[in-house]
N, C-alpha and C positions, 0 to 999 in steps of 0.2 A: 252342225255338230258332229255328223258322222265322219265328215275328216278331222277333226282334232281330237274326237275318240280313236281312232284308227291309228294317227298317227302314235298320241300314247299308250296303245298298248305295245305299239312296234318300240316305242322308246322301251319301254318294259321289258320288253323279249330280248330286246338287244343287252339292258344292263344282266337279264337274268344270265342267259350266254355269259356274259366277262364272268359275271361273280363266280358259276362254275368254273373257268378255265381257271381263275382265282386261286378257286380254290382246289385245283387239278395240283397247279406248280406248286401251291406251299405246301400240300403234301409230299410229292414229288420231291420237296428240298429237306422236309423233316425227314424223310425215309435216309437220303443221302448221308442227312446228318447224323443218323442213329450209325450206318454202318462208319463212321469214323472213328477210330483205335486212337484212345489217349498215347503216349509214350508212357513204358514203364522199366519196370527192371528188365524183366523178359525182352523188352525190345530192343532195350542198350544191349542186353548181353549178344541178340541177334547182329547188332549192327558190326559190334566188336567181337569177332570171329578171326580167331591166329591167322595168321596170312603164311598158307603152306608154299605157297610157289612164291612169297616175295621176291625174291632176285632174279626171277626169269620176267614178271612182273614191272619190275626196274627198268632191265635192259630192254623190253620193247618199248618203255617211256623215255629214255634216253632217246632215241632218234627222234623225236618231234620236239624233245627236251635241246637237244642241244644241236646246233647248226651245223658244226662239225665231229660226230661222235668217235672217230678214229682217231688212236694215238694216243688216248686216254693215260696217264699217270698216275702213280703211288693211290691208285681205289684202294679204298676201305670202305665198311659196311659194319653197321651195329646192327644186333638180334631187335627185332621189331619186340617193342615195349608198349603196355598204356600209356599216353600222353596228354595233357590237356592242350587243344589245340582253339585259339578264337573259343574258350568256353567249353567245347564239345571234349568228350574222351574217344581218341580212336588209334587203334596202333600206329605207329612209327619207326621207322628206321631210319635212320639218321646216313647220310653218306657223306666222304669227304672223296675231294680226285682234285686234279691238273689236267685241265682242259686245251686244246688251243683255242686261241683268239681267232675270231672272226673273220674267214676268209686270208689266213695265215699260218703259217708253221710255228711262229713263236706259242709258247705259252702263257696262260696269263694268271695263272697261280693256284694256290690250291681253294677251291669253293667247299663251302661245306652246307647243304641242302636235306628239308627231311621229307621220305616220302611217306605219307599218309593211306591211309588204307581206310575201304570201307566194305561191311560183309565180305572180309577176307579178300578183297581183290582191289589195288591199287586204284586211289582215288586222283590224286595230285600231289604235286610237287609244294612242297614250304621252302620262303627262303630265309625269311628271320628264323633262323635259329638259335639264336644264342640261349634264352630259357630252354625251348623243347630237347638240343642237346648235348645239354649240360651234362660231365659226369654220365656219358654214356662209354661202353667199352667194344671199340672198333674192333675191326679181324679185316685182315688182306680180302681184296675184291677181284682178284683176277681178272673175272668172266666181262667184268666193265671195262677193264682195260686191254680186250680183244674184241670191242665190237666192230663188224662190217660197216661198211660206208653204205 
């Protein structure tokens, strides 16, 4: 009898262990879950913060944006506006240019792309634009159609 008592107290000791460690992690994951921040107003307003350097913003994503970024044509540039984008609201700027074609000096037309922005600093490039820039109003882009190779 003294080893099958022996052995179930050690079975014992052993469950008692897990159900602490048990019950270590689910507190451990309720604590977790307290400090998690619903989304509110306060926080959209945080995410949607004016984008003060957009265009400088811009033109360092044009070089990964585009394969050949020298040579660039008739850029324009809309004032970054609220937008609904996929659901979410976040500024945008809308750009329009003449790019060349890939590994080419021709041209291949005029594109027109929006870029998005989040907590004020350039998130991504959009290409379906036809809703996001609609009835938006352009101004000359210069600075895009001088950029370095």
């Amino acid at each position: 009898m003294r080893g099958v008592a022996a052995r179930r107290a050690s079975v014992l000791q052993d469950a008692g262990l897990l159900l602490s460690v048990g019950l270590l992690l689910g507190l451990g994951l309720l604590l977790c879950a307290c400090g998690h921040r619903q989304p509110d107003s306060d926080g959209e307003s945080a995410i949607n913060v004016y984008p003060t350097n957009y265009k400088s913003d811009i033109l360092g994503a044009m070089h990964a944006y585009l394969n050949n970024p020298t040579g660039i044509r008739d850029a324009v540039i809309s004032e970054p506006a609220i937008k609904t984008i996929s659901g979410t609201t976040r500024y945008v700027a809308c750009l329009k240019f003449n790019a060349k074609r890939n590994g080419s000096n021709d041209y291949a037309g005029m594109r027109e792309i929006a870029a998005a922005f989040f907590e004020g600093r350039f998130d991504q490039f959009v290409e379906n634009t036809k809703d996001i820039c609609a009835g938006v109003t352009y101004a000359p882009f210069p600075e895009l159609q001088k950029l370095p190779p």
